[in-house]
C-alpha positions as CSV (number, residue, x, y, z in Angstrom):
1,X,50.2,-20.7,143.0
2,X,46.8,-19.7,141.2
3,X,46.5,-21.3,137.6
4,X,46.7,-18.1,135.8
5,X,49.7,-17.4,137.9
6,X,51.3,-20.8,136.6
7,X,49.9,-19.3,132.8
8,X,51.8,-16.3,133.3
9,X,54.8,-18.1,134.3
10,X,55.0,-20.6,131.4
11,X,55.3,-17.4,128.9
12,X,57.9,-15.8,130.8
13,X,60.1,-19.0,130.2
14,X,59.7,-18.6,126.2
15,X,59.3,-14.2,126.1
16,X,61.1,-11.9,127.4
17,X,57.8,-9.7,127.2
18,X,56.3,-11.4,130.3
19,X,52.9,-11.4,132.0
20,X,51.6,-9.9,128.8
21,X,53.4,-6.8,130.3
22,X,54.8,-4.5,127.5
23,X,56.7,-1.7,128.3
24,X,55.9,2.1,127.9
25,X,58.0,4.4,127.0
26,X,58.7,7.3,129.8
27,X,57.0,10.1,127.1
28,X,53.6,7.5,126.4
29,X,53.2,7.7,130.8
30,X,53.7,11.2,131.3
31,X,51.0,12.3,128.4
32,X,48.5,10.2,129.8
33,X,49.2,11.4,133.4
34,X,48.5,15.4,132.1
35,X,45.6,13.8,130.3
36,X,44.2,12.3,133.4
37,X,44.8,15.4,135.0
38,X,47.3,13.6,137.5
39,X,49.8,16.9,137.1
40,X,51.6,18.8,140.2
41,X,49.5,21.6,140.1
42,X,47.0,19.8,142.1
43,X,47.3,18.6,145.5
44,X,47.7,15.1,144.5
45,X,47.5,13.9,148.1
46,X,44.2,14.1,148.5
47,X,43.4,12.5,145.0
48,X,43.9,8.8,145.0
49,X,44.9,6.7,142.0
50,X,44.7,2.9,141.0
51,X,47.5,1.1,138.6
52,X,45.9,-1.8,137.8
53,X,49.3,-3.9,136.6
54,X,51.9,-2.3,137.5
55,X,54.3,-4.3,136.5
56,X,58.3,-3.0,136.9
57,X,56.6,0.6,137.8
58,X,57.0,2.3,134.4
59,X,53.7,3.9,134.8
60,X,53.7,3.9,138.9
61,X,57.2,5.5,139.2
62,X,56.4,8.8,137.4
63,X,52.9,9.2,139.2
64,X,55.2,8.7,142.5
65,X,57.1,11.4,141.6
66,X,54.4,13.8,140.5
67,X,53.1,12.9,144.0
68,X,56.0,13.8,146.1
69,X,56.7,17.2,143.6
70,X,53.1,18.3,144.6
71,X,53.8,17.3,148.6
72,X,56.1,18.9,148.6
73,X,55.5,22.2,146.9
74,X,52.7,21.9,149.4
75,X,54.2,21.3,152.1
76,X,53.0,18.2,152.8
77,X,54.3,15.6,155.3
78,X,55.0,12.4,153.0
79,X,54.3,9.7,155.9
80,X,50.5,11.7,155.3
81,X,50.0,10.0,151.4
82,X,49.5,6.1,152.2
83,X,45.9,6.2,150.5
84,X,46.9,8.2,147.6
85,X,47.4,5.3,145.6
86,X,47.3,1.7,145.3
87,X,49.2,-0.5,142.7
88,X,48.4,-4.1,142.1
89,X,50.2,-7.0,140.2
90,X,50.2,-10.7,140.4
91,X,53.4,-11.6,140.7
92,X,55.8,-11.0,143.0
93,X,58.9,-10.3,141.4
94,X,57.0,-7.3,140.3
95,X,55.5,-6.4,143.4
96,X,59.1,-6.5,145.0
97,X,60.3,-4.5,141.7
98,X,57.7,-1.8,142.1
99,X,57.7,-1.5,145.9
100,X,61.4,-1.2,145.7
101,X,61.4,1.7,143.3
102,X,59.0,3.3,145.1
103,X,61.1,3.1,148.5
104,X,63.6,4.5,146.7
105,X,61.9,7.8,145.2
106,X,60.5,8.3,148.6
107,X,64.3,8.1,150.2
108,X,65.9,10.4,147.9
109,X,62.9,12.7,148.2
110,X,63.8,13.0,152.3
111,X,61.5,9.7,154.0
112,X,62.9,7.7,156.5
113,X,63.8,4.6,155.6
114,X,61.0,3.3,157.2
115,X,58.8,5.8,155.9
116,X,59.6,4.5,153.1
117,X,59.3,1.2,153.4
118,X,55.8,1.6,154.8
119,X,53.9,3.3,152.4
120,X,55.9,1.4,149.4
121,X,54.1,-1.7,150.9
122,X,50.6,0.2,151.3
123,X,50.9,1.8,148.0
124,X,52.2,-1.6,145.7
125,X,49.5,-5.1,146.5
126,X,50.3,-8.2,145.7
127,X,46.7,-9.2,143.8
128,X,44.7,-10.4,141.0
129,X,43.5,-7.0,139.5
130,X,40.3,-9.1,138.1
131,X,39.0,-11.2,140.7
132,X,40.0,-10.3,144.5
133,X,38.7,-7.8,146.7
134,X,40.4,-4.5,146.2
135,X,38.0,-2.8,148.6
136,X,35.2,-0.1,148.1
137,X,36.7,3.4,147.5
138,X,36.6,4.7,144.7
139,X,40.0,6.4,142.5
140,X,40.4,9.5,141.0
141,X,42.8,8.1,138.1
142,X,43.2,4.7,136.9
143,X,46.3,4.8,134.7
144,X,48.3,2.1,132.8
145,X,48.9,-0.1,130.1
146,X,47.0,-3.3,131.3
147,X,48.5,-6.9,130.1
148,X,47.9,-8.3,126.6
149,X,46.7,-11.9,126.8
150,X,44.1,-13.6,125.1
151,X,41.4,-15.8,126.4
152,X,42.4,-19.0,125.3
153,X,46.1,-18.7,126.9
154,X,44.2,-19.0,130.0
155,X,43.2,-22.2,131.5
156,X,39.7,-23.0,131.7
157,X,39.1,-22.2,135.4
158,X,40.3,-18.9,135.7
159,X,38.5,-17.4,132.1
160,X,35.0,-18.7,133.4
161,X,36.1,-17.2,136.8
162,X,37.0,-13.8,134.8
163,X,33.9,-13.9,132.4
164,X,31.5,-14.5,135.1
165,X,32.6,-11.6,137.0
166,X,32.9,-9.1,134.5
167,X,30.3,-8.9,131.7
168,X,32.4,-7.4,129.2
169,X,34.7,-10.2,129.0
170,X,32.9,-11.8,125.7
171,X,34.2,-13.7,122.9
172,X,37.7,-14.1,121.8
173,X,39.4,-11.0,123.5
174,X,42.0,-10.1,125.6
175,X,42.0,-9.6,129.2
176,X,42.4,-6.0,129.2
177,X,38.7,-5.6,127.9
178,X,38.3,-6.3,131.9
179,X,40.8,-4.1,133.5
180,X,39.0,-1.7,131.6
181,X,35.8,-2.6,132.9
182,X,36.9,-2.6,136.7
183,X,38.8,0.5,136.7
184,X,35.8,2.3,134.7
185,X,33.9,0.6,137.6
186,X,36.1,2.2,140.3
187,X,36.0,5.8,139.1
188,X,34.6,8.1,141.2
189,X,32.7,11.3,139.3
190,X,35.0,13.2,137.4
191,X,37.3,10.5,137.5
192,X,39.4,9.7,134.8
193,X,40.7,6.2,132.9
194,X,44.3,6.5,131.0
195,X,45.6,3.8,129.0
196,X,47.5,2.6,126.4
197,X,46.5,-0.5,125.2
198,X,45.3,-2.2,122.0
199,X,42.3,-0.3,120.1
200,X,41.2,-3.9,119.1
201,X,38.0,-3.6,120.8
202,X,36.6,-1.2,119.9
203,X,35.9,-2.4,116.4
204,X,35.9,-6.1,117.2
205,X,32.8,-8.1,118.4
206,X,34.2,-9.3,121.8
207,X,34.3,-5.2,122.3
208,X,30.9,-4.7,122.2
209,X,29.7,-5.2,126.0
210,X,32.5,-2.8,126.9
211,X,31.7,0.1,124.1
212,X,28.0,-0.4,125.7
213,X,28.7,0.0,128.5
214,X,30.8,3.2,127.6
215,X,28.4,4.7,125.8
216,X,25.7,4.5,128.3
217,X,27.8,5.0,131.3
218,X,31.3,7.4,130.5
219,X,32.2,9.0,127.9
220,X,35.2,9.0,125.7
221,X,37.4,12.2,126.2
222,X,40.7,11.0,123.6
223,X,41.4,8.2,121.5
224,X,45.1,8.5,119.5
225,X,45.7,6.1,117.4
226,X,49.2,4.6,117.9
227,X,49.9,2.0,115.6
228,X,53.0,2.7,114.0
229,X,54.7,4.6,116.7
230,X,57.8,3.8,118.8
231,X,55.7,4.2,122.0
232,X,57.5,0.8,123.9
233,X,60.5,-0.2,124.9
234,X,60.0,-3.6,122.6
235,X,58.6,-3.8,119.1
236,X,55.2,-5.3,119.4
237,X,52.0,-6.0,117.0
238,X,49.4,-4.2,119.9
239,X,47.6,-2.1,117.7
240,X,47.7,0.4,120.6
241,X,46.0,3.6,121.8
242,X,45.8,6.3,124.0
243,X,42.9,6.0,125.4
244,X,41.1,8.2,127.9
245,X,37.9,7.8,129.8
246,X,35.5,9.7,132.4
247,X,33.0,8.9,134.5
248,X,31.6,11.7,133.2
249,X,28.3,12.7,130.5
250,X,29.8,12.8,127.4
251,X,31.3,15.9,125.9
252,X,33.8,16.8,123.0
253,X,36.8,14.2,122.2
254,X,39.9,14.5,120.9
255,X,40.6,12.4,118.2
256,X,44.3,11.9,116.8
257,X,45.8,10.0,113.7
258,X,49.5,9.6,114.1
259,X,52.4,8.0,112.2
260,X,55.8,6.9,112.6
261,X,57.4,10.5,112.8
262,X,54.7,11.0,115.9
263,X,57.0,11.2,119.2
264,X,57.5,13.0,122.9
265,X,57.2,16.6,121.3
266,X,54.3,16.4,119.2
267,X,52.7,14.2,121.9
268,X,53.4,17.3,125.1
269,X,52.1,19.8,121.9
270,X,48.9,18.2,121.6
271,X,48.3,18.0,125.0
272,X,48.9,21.8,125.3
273,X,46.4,22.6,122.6
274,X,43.9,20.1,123.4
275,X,43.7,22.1,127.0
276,X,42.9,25.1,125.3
277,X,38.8,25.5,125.4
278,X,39.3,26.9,121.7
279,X,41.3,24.1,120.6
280,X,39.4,22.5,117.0
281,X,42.1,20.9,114.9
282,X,46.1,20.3,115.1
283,X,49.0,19.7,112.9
284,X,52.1,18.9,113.7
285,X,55.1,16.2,112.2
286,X,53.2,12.5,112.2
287,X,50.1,13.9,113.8
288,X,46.7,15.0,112.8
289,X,44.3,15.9,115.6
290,X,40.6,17.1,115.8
291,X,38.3,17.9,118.9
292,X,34.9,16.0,117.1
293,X,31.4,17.9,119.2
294,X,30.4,14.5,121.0
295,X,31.5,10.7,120.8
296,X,30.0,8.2,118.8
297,X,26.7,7.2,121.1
298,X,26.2,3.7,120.7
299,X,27.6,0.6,121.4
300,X,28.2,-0.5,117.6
301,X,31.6,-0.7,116.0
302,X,33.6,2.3,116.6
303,X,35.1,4.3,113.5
304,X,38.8,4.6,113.3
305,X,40.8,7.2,110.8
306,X,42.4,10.6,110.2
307,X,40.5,13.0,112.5
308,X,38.8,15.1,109.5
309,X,37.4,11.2,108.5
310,X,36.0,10.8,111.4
311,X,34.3,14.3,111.5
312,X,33.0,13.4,108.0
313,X,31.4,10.0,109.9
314,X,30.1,11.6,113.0
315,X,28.3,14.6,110.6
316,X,26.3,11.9,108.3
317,X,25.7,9.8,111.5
318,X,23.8,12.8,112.5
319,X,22.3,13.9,109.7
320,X,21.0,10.7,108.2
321,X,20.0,7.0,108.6
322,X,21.4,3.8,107.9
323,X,21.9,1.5,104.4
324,X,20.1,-1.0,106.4
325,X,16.6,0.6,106.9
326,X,13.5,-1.1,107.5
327,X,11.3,1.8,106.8
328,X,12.8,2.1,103.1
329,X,12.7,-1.9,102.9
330,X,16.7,-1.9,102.7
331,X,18.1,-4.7,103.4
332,X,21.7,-5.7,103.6
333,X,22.4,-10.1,104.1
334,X,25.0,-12.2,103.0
335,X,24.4,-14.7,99.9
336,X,23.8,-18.7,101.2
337,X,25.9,-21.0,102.5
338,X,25.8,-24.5,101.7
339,X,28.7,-26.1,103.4
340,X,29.6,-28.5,100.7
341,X,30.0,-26.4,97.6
342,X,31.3,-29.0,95.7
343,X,28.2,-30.8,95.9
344,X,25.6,-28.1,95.6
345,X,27.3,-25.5,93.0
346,X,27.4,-26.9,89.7
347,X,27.8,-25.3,85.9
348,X,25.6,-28.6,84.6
349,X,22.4,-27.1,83.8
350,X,20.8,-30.6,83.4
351,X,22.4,-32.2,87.0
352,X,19.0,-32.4,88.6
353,X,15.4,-31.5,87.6
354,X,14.7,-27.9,86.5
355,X,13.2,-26.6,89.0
356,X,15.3,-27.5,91.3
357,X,18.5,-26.1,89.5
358,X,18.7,-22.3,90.8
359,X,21.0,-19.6,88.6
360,X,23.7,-18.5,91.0
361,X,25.4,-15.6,91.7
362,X,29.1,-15.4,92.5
363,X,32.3,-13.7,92.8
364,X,33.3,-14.3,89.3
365,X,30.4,-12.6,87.7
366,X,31.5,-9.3,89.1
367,X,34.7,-8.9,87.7
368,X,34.3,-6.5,84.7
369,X,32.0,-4.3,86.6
370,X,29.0,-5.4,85.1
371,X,27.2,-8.3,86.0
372,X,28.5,-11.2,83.4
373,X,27.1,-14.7,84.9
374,X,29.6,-17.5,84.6
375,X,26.9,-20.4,84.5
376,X,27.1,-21.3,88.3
377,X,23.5,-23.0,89.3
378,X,22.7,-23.9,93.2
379,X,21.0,-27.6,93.5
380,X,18.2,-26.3,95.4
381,X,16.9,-28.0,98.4
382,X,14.4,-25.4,99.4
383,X,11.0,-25.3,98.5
384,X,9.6,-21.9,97.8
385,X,8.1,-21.6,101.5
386,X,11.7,-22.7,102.7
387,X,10.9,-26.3,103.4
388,X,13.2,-28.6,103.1
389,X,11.1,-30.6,99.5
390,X,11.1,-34.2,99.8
391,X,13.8,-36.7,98.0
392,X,10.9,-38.6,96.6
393,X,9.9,-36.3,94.8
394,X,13.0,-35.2,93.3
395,X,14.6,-38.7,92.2
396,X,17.3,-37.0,90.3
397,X,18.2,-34.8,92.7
398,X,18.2,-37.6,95.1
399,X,20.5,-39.5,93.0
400,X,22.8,-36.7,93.0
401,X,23.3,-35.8,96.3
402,X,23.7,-39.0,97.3
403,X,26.8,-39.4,95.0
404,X,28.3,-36.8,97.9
405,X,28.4,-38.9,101.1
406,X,30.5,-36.3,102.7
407,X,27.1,-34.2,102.9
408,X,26.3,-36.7,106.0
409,X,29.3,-36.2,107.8
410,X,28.9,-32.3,108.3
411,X,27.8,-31.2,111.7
412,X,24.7,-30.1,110.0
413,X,23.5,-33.2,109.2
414,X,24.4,-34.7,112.0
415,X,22.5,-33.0,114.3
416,X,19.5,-33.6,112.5
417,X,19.9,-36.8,110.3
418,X,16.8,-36.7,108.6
419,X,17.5,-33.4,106.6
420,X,21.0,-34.7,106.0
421,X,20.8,-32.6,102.3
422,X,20.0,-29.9,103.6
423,X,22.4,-26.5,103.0
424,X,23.9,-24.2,105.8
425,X,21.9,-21.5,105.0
426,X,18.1,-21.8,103.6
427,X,17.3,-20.4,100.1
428,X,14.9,-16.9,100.5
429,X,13.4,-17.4,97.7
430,X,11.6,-14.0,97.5
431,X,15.6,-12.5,97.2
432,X,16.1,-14.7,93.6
433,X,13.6,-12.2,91.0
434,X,14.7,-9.2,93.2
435,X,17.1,-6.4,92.0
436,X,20.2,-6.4,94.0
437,X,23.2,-4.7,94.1
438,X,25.9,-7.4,94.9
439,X,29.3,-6.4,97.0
440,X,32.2,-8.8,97.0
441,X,33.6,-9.2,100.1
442,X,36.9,-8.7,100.3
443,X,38.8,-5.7,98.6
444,X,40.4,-2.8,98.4
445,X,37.8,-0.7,97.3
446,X,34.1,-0.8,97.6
447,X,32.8,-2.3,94.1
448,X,29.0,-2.6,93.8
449,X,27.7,-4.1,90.9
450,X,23.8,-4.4,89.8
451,X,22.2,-7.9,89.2
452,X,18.4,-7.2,87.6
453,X,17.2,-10.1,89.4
454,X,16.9,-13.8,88.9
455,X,19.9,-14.9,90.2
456,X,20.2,-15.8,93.8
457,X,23.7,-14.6,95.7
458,X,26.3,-17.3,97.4
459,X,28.0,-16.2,100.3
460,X,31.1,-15.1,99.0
461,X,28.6,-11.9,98.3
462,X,26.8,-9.4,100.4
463,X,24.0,-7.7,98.9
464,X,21.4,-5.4,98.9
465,X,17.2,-4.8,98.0
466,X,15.3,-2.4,98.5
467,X,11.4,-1.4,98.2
468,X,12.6,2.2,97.9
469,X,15.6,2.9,96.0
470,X,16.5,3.5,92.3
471,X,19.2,0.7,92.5
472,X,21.0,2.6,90.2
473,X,20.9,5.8,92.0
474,X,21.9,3.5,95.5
475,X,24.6,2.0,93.7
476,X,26.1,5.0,92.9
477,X,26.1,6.4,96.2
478,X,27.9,3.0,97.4
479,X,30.3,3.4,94.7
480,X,31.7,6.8,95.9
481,X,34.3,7.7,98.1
482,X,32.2,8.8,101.0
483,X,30.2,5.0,101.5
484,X,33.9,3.7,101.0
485,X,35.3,5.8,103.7
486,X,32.7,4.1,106.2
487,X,33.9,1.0,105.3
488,X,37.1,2.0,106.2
489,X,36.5,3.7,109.4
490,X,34.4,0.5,110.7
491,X,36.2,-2.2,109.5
492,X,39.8,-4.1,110.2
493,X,41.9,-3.5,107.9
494,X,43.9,-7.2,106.9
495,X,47.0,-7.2,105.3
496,X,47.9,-5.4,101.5
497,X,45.1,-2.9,102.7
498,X,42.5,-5.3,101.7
499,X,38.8,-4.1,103.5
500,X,36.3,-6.5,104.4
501,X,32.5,-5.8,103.3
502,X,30.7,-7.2,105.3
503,X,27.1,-6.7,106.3
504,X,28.0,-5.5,109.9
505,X,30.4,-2.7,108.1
506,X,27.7,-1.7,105.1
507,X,25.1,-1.6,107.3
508,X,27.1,1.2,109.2
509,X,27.0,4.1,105.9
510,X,24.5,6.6,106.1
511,X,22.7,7.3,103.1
512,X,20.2,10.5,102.6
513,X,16.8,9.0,102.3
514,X,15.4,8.0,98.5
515,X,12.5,10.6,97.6
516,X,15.0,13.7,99.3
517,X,17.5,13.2,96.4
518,X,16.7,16.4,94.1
519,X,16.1,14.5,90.1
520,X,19.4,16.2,88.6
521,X,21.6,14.8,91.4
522,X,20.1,11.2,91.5
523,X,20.8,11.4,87.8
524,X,24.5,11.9,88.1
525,X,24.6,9.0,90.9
526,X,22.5,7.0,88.2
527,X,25.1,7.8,85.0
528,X,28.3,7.2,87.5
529,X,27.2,3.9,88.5
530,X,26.4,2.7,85.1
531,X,29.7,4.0,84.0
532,X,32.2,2.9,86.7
533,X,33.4,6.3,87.6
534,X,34.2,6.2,91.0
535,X,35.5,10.4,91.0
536,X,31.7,11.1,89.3
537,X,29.7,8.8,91.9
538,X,31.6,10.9,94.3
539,X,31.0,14.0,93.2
540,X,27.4,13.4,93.0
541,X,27.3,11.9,96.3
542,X,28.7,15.0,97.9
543,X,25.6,17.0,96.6
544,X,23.1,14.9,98.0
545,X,24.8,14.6,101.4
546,X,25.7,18.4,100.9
547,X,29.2,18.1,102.1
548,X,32.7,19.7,100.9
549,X,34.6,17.1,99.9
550,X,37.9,19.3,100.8
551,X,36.8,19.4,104.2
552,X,37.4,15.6,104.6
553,X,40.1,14.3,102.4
554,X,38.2,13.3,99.8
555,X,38.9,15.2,96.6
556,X,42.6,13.3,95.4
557,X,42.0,13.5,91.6
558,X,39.3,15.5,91.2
């Protein structure tokens, strides 16, 4: 027995989910086989398609059938379909499951017995979908719902086995970012990818080989987003998707935003209308669905959201550039990190010598919208070339760190011992006299806030300078709906609805560049900002990206 088989094994002791194997409801298998274009119209005997974990054979049993419905109607012999598709799993229970269930669709459908028997064996493998040799032709459709387990279930051996082989497997994921990559690998042209599985990656760092390696490679052809509907046979926190792929340039996508009240009908309704060469938008009971012109065509973070947000996204993608800008001098960073704040953050103004004490920026001084500084200084180590100054020169400062021994027990100053008072992060100290518009990290709503300079930002902050920009004007286009609504395309939403703000999520809005801003408009952005009003900013905003603001959910109380 392999050591991932043994893995897989221990959960099935504990969960009655096994294997990471959750099961799909009947409805979830037949949409993504019309998707695929796996339907009885076609002579499905000459296509041929992979299942890459097949599991108990809820997605292989239905694409059996559709097989022997389009024999038949055809005319075709079934002993003639052994290499119209191959299923693979790694344990045997399922194998025998699957092969089983197959035999049996085959017998009721007219096979001999062993007919049946035969091409139940050649269709369902007993295999490790990730690392053996599953031969060289190449599929049609590669359908499924591939198993959810993360890298760190796995023992050592067989994740270094799985991330050498396939480059996508980065970070903290789950395995499915693989069977991804090795069906995408086996499609023909024209082939297709279906899946449900967790949409996770593409908005988390260990996705962002894989949506590389999409956007260069395949395109996207539908993503509906699944997260609240009843789409398995257990209740499970997957995040999931329908997710198709083509080996294919890309073209349009169908994007879909469903809830709760989303189920078998409004799923085979959407299908139908997203056939449909005219088809642009759809409505229906828990769904909303768009056809956007083209995917998203980089490897960055993915936007999620209601179809007519993602439109809105894909538009100023288009139309303009990033926050993050090195031909206006933006620049979006995080504030410093000291890794001993107890040590380094101090309100005594007189805890070390002057020059040394640095005026801090920090949550707190956000809070009423203006900045208000709370009296939060940084005991600088840095000098203003970001050297590390000498101790001997700084007696006081000496003295003081040194009444923090904890500061040589972090693994910063372990690994080099002679800077021992050193912070995490060095001090920039061209960022302290420089305007910046300061964003607290995590919250519901975007809430940028103007410090005039002199204050430098701790890391509980991200902020933002420009050489370009009114900061007033920026600020008010980052206090409007339309920067918020990147932030929640890009980002993972935690719990309570909180958003995260960080630097990889604001460097993703698009902002119309500084001098193209007519005066009257940059005006309004300027007045909104300095007065908090988030429906003015918004207003505004819309003028300079000249966008209706009805056309993409934006207008609630205005």
């Amino acid at each position: 027995m392999s050591a991932v088989e043994q893995v897989f094994l221990e959960r099935d002791a504990v969960s009655p989910v096994s294997y990471g194997e959750v099961f799909t409801r009947r409805w979830v298998v037949e949409v993504l086989l019309d998707l695929t274009g796996y339907t009885v119209d076609r002579d499905l005997g000459c296509l041929y398609l992979i299942e890459p974990s097949c599991g108990s054979g809820a997605f292989l049993g239905p694409a059996v059938e559709r097989l022997i419905a389009s024999a038949s109607s055809l005319g075709r012999d079934l002993a003639t379909l052994a290499d119209a598709i191959r299923a693979y799993d790694l344990q045997p229970e399922h194998v025998r499951t699957s092969r089983a269930l197959c035999r049996d669709l085959l017998v009721a459908a007219g096979a001999a017995q062993a007919t049946a028997t035969s091409l139940a064996a050649t269709w369902v493998r007993h295999a490790d979908f990730l690392l053996d040799n599953l031969g060289g032709r190449e599929a049609d459709v590669a359908i499924g719902n591939p198993p959810y387990i993360r890298y760190d279930d796995l023992d050592d051996v067989t994740a270094a086995a799985y991330r050498r082989t396939w480059s996508t497997m980065r970070g903290r994921g789950d395995i499915y970012v693989g069977f991804i990559e090795r069906c995408l690998a086996m499609l023909k042209p024209e082939g297709r990818l279906g899946f449900i599985c967790a949409d996770r990656w593409m908005r988390n760092q260990y996705g962002a080989t894989l949506r590389e390696l999409v956007a260069a490679r395949y395109s996207v052809e539908h993503i509906w987003t699944m997260h609240d509907v009843d789409a398995f046979e257990a209740q499970v926190s997957a995040y999931p998707a329908i997710t198709v792929l083509a080996n294919r340039p890309q073209g349009p996508a169908v994007v879909a935003d469903t809830t709760a009240d989303f189920g078998a009908a409004q799923a085979f309704a959407l299908v139908k209308a997203a056939s449909d060469s005219r088809f642009h938008d759809f409505l229906d009971a828990g769904v909303k669905a768009h056809r956007l012109p083209h995917w998203f065509n980089s490897g960055s973070f993915w936007p999620t959201g209601s179809p007519a947000r993602l439109a809105l996204i894909e538009l100023l993608n288009d139309r303009f550039g990033p926050l993050h800008d090195p031909a206006t001098g933006t620049r979006v960073s995080i504030g410093i990190a000291t890794g001993a704040d107890k040590a380094y953050v101090t309100k005594d103004h007189d805890a070390v010598e002057p020059d040394r004490m640095l005026p801090l920026s920090m949550r707190q001084d956000l809070m009423t919208g203006s900045f208000a500084w709370q009296g939060n200084y940084l005991v600088n180590p840095w000098d203003a070339d970001g050297r590390l100054v000498d101790l001997a020169d700084y007696p006081r400062m000496a003295a003081y760190l040194r009444k923090h021994p904890g500061l040589k027990d972090r693994f910063v100053a372990k690994k080099a011992p002679g800077s021992w008072y050193r912070t995490i992060d060095k001090v920039n100290a061209a960022v302290t006299d420089r305007p910046k518009l300061l964003i607290q990290d995590m919250k519901t709503s975007i809430h940028p806030v103007l410090e005039a300079g002199g204050h430098y930002p701790h890391h509980n902050l991200y902020y933002v300078v420009s050489d370009a920009w009114d900061m007033e004007v920026l600020g008010g286009l980052l206090l409007s709906r339309i920067a918020q609504a990147f932030i929640e395309a890009y980002c993972v939403r935690m719990r309570g609805g909180t958003l995260r703000f960080q630097a990889q999520y604001l460097k993703q809005i698009r902002v119309p560049a500084p001098d193209a801003i007519p005066g009257d408009i940059a005006e309004a952005l300027r007045d909104a900002f300095c007065r908090r009003d988030i429906l003015a900013a918004t207003v505004a905003a819309a003028k300079a990206y000249d966008i209706d603001l009805s056309s993409y959910e934006l207008t609630e109380g205005l």
